[in-house]
C-alpha positions in Angstrom: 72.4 25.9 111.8 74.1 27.2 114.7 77.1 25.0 114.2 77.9 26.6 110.8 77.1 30.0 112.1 80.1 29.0 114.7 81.8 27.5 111.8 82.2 30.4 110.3 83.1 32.7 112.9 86.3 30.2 113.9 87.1 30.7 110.7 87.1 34.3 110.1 88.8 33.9 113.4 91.5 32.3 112.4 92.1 34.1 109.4 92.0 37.7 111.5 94.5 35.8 114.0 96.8 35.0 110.9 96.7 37.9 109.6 97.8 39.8 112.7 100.0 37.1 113.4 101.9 37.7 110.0 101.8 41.2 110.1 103.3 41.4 113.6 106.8 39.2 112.6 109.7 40.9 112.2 110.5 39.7 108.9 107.5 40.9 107.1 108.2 44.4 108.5 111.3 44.5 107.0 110.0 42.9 104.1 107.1 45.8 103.4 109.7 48.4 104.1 112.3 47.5 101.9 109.4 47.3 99.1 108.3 50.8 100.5 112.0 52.2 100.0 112.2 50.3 96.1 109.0 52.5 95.2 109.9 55.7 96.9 113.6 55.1 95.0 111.4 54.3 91.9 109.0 57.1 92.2 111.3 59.7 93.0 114.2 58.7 90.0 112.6 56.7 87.3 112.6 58.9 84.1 113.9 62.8 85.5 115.3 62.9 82.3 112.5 63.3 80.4 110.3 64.6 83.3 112.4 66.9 85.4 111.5 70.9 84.9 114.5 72.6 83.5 113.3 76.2 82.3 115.0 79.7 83.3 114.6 79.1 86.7 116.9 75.9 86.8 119.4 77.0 84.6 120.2 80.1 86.4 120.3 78.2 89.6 122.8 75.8 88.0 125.2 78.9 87.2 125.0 80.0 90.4 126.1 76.6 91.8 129.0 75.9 89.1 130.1 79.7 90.1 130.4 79.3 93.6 131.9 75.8 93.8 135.1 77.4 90.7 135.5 80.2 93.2 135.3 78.2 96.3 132.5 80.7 97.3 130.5 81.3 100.5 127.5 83.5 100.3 124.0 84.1 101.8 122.7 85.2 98.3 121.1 82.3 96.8 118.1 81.9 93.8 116.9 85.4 92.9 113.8 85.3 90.7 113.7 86.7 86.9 112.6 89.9 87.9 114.7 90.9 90.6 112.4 91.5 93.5 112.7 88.2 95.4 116.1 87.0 96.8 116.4 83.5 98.6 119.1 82.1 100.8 121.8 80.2 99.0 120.8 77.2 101.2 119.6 75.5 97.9 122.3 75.4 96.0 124.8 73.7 98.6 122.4 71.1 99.1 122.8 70.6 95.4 126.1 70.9 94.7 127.4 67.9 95.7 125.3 66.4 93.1 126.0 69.3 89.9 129.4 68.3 90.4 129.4 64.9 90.6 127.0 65.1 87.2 129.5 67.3 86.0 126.8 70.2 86.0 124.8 68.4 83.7 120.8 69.7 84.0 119.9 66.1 85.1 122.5 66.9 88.3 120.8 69.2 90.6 117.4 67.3 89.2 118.9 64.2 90.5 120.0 66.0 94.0 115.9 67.1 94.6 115.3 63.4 93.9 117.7 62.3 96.4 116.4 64.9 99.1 113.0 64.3 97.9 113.7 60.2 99.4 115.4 61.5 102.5 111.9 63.5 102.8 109.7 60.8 102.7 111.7 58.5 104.8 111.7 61.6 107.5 107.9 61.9 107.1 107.7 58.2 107.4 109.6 58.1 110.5 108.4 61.5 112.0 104.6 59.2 111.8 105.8 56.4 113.4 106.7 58.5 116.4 103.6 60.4 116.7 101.1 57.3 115.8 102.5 54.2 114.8 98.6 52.9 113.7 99.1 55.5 110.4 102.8 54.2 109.2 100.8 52.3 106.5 98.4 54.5 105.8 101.3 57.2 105.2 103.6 55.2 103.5 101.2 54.6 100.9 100.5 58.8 100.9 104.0 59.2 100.6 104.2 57.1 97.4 101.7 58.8 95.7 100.9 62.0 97.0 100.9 64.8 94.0 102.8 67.4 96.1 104.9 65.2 97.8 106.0 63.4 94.1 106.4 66.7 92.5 108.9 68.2 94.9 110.5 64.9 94.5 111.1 65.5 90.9 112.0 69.1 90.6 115.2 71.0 91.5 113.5 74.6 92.5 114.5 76.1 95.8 110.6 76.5 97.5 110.4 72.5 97.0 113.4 71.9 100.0 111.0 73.4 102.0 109.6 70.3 103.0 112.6 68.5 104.0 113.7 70.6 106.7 109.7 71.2 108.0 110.0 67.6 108.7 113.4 67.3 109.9 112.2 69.7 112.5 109.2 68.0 113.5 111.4 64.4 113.5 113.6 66.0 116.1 113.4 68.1 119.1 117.2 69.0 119.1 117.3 70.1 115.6 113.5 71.5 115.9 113.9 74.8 115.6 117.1 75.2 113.8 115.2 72.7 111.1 112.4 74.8 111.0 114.2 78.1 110.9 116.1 76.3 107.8 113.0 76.2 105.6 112.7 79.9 105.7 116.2 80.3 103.6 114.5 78.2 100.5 111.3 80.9 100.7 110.3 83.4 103.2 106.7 82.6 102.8 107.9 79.2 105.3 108.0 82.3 108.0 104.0 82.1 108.3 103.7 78.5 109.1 106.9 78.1 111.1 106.9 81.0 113.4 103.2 79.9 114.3 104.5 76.8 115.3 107.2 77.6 117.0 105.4 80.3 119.2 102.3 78.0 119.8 105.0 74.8 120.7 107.3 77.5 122.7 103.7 78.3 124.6 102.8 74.4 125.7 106.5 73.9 126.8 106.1 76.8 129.2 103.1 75.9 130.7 104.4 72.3 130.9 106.9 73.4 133.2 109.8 72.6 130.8 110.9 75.7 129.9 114.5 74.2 128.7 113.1 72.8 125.6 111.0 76.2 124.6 114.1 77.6 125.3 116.0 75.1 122.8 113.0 75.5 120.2 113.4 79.4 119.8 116.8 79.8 120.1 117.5 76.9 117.5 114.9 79.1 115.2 116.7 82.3 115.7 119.7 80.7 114.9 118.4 79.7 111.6 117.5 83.6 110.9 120.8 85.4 112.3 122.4 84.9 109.4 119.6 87.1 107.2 120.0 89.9 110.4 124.1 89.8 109.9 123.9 90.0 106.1 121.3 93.0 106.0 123.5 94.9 108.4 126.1 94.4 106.6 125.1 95.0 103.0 122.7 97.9 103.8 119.7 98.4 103.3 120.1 94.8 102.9 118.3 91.8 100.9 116.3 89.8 102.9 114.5 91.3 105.9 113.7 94.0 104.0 111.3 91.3 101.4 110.5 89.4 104.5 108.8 92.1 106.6 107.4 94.0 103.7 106.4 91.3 101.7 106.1 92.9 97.6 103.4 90.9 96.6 100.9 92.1 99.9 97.6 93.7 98.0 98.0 97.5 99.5 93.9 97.2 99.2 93.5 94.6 101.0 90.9 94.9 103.5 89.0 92.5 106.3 85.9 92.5 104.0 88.1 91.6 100.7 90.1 88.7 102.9 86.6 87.2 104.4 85.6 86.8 100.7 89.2 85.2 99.6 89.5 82.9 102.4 87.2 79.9 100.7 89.2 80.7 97.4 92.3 80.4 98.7 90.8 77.3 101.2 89.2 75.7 97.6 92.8 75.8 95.8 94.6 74.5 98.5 92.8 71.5 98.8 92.6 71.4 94.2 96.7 71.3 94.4 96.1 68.4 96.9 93.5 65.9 95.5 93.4 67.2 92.2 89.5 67.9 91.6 87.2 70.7 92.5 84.4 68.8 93.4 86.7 66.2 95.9 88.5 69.5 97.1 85.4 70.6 98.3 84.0 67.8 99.9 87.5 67.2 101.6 87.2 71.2 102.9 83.4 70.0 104.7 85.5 67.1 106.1 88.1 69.2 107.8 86.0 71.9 109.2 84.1 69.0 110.5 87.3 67.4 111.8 88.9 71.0 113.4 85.4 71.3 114.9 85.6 67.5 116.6 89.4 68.7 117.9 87.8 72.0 119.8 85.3 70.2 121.3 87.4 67.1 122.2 91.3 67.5 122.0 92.5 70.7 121.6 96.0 69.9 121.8 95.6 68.3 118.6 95.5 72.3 117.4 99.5 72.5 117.5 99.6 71.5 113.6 96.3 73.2 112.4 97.2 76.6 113.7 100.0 76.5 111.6 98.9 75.3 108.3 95.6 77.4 108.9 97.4 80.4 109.8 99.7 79.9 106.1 96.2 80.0 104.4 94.8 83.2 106.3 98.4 85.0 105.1 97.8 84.0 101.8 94.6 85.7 101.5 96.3 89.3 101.8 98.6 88.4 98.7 98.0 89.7 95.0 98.5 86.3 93.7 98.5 82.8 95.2 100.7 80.1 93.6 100.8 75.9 94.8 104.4 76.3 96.0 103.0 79.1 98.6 101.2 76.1 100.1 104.2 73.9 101.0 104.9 75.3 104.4 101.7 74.5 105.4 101.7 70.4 104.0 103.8 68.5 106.7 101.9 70.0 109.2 98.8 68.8 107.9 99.7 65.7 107.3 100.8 65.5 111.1 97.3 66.9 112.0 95.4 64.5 110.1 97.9 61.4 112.1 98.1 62.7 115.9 95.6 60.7 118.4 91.9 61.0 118.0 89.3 58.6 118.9 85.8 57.3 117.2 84.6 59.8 115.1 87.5 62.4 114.9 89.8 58.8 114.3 87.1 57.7 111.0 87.6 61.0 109.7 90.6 61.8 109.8 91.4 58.0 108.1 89.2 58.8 105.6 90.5 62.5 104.8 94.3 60.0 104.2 92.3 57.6 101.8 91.3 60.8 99.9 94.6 62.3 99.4 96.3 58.9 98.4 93.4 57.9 96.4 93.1 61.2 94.3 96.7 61.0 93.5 96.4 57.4 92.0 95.7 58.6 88.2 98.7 61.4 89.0 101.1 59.3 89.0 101.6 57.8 85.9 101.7 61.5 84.2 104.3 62.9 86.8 106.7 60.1 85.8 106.5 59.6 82.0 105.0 63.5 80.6 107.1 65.2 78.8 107.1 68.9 77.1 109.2 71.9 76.4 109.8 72.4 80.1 111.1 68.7 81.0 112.9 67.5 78.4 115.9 68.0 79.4 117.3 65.1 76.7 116.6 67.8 74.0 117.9 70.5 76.0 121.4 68.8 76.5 121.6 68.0 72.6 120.5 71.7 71.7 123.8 72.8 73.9 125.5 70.4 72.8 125.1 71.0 68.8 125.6 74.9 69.6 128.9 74.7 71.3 130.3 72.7 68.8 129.4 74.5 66.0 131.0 77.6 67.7 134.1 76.1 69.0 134.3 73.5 65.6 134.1 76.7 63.2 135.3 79.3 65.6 132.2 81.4 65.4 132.6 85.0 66.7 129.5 87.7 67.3 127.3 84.8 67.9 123.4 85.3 69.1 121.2 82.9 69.7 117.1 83.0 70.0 114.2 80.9 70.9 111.3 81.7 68.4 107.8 80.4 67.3 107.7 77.8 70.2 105.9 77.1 73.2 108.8 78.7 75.0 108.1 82.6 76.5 111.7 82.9 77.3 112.9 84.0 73.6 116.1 84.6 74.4 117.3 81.2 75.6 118.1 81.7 78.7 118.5 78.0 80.0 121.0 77.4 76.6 122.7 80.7 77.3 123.5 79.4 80.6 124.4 75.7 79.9 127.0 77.5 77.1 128.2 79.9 80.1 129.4 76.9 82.3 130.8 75.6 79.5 133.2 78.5 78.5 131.0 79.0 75.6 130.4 82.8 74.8 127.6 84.0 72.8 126.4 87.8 72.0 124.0 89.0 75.0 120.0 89.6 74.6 120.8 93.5 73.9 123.1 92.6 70.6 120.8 90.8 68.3 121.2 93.9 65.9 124.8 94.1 66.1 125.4 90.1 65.5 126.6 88.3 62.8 125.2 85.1 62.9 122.1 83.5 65.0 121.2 80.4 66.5 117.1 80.1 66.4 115.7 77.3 68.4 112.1 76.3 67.1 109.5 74.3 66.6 108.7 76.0 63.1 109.6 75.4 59.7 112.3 78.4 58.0 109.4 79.8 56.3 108.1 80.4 59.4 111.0 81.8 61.1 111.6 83.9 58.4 108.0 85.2 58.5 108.5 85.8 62.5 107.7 89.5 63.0 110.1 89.2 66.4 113.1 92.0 66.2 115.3 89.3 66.5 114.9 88.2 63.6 115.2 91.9 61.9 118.8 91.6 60.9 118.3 87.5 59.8 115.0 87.7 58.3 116.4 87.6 54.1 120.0 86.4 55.8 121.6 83.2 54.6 120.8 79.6 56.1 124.7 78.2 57.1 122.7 75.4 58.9 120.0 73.1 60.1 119.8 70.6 63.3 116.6 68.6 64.4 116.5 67.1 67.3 115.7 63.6 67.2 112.7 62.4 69.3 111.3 65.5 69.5 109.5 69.1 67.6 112.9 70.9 68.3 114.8 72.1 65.4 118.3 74.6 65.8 118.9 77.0 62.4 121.7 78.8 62.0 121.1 82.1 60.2 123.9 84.3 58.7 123.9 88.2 58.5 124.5 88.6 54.8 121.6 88.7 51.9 120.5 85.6 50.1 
């Protein structure tokens, strides 16, 4: 009996001494990381077309680009949001440009460019792991694969998502640290929170390590990153930025300590819903990490360098009106660095098991992220929608053109992403303020005539009993393009 007992401990033995032995060559490094890179590449390309976002937003963005690169253009003013009251540095759109103009400003372009910075991302996080604690390269690899936040950014070509890419870039690298850091700000000022924290609380540790050189590097590389905002305000008074920086326009003017202590949990709860998907896993994850911030007070408080700066992004959130997911970014990489740094026995289980939930949660995301479409991704139907409407304007010469987006699931009834796909292509229609002085109109929708006809929209005031010179659908889609004329039936 005791013979087979040892029997089976040599081999067990000798398959744990394979298995390390196999894991340890060079070759099978190189062979897991090249697989790593084909999925990320996968993951991060595979089917944008289809899947990419390309509302309003995008559009605009992609004037903005095709404007600055015809007029050879330099400027601080980058993304400025529908309404006006939020304007972001134009960091954004020179890291896509190279890519709008090599896709000949195509929508798919600058989706393709937050692709390939999305893979230069996790390659970054990737490497910025193995330099803090090697024993988690795995373990984060597979995160990085299928992470919801991480996969979404990937795939999307909106200026907050860039955040991430220089967040990391600053932790990967003490000599661009805190010009990196400072970077993030330009792509939303809501990056100030996490990164200033940061920076102050690394700036702190250098001092009373004696190595004041590299606080000294750390801060002036961050102010560096913020100087141009300071020059432009003074400059262009009463300026653009600083002003929406310091006196943030979504801040709730009632908020109050007792109305914050009662958000906190909310904020805490959706936080942690954007990263593992499910209330009830979001909320056992949230026991997990007050347990694990607990076990770092207690037993390695340096370990409180990343925490107080995602924490301290969540505790700003709590005085806003509204809290969106893409508020949250700042605070991702350096939570992911939290979970990673060293901890032994208990802190160590938990903070493995916190990794298993995010990549595990994430597993039935990933399938939808790559192959959903709707009205917002399809940027296939988008492209053909342009493309039938510029050539019925140029083929007939078409003057006092409008064009509408009716009875669909799209709130932007004006058209604003095919108003400015036409604008980069020298295509001129009549603007959102004309519709009763127009002659003819373009109405995407997903209705039938009847419908549009029966549309109570003032668009359609003029059109409603006008003639029907054409009708377009889209194939593989609901979309359908009519062109109505003026004149009575």
């Amino acid at each position: 009996m005791n013979v087979i007992k040892k029997t089976q401990v040599l081999k067990v033995n000798n398959v744990w001494e394979m298995f390390r032995f196999i894991t340890s060559q060079k070759y099978f490094k190189v062979i897991i990381f090249v697989l790593f890179l084909a999925f990320l590449l996968f993951s991060r390309f595979y089917n944008l077309d289809h899947t990419a976002r390309f509302i309003w937003d995008e559009s605009s963005d992609l004037v903005k680009i095709h404007q600055y690169y015809v007029d050879k253009q330099i400027t601080l003013v980058g993304p400025i949001s529908e309404d006006g009251s939020k304007v972001f540095g134009s960091l954004t759109y020179y890291m896509l440009m190279p890519f709008a103009f090599i896709g000949n400003f195509d929508p798919i372009s600058t989706a393709m460019g937050a692709a390939f910075w999305g893979t230069l991302t996790g390659l970054l996080f990737l490497y910025l792991v193995w330099k803090i604690n090697v024993r988690y390269v795995y373990l984060v690899g597979l995160l990085i694969l299928t992470w919801y936040p991480l996969l979404e950014t990937s795939r999307w070509a909106w200026n907050p998502n860039f955040i991430l890419f220089w967040i990391v870039l600053g932790l990967s690298s003490l000599f661009l640290s805190g010009l990196s850091l400072g970077l993030a700000i330009h792509h939303h000022y809501l990056s100030l929170i996490a990164v200033f924290i940061f920076v102050f609380a690394a700036a702190f540790l250098f001092f009373r390590k004696k190595v004041p050189m590299k606080a000294f590097l750390l801060i002036m590389g961050f102010l560096t990153a913020i100087l141009p905002f300071v020059i432009f305000d003074l400059r262009h008074p009463p300026g653009l930025f600083l002003s929406r920086i310091i006196y943030f326009n979504q801040i709730n003017p009632e908020f109050s300590i007792a109305l914050g202590m009662t958000k906190v949990l909310t904020v805490f709860e959706q936080m942690f819903v954007y990263f593992v998907h499910s209330k009830i896993i979001a909320v056992f994850s949230s026991i997990l990490i007050l347990t694990l911030l607990v076990w770092d007070l207690k037993y390695r408080k340096r370990n409180l360098l990343y925490s107080s700066a995602w924490i301290s992004q969540l505790f700003f959130l709590v005085m806003l009106n509204d809290v969106y997911n893409h508020y949250f970014l700042p605070a991702l990489p350096f939570f992911v660095v939290w979970l990673t740094v060293q901890r032994d026995r208990f802190g160590k289980m938990t903070a493995d098991f916190l990794l298993f939930i995010l990549i595990l949660s994430s597993a039935f995301t990933i399938v939808p992220q790559l192959t959903y479409k709707d009205w917002q991704s399809d940027i296939v139907s988008t492209r053909k929608i342009t493309d039938i409407i510029q050539t019925e304007i140029q083929t007939n010469q078409l003057q006092n053109v409008n064009l509408a987006v009716l009875s669909s699931p799209d709130p932007n009834t004006y058209g604003r992403r095919y108003r400015d796909l036409l604008l980069i292509r020298d295509v001129n229609l009549d603007s959102k303020y004309e519709y009763f002085t127009s002659g003819k109109l373009f109405v995407v929708s997903m209705a039938e005539e009847k419908t549009i006809r029966e549309d109570f929209a003032p668009e359609m005031t003029n059109f409603r009993n006008g003639i029907l010179d054409g009708k377009w659908v889209i194939p593989d889609s609901k979309w359908k393009i009519y062109l109505f004329n003026k004149g009575k039936i």
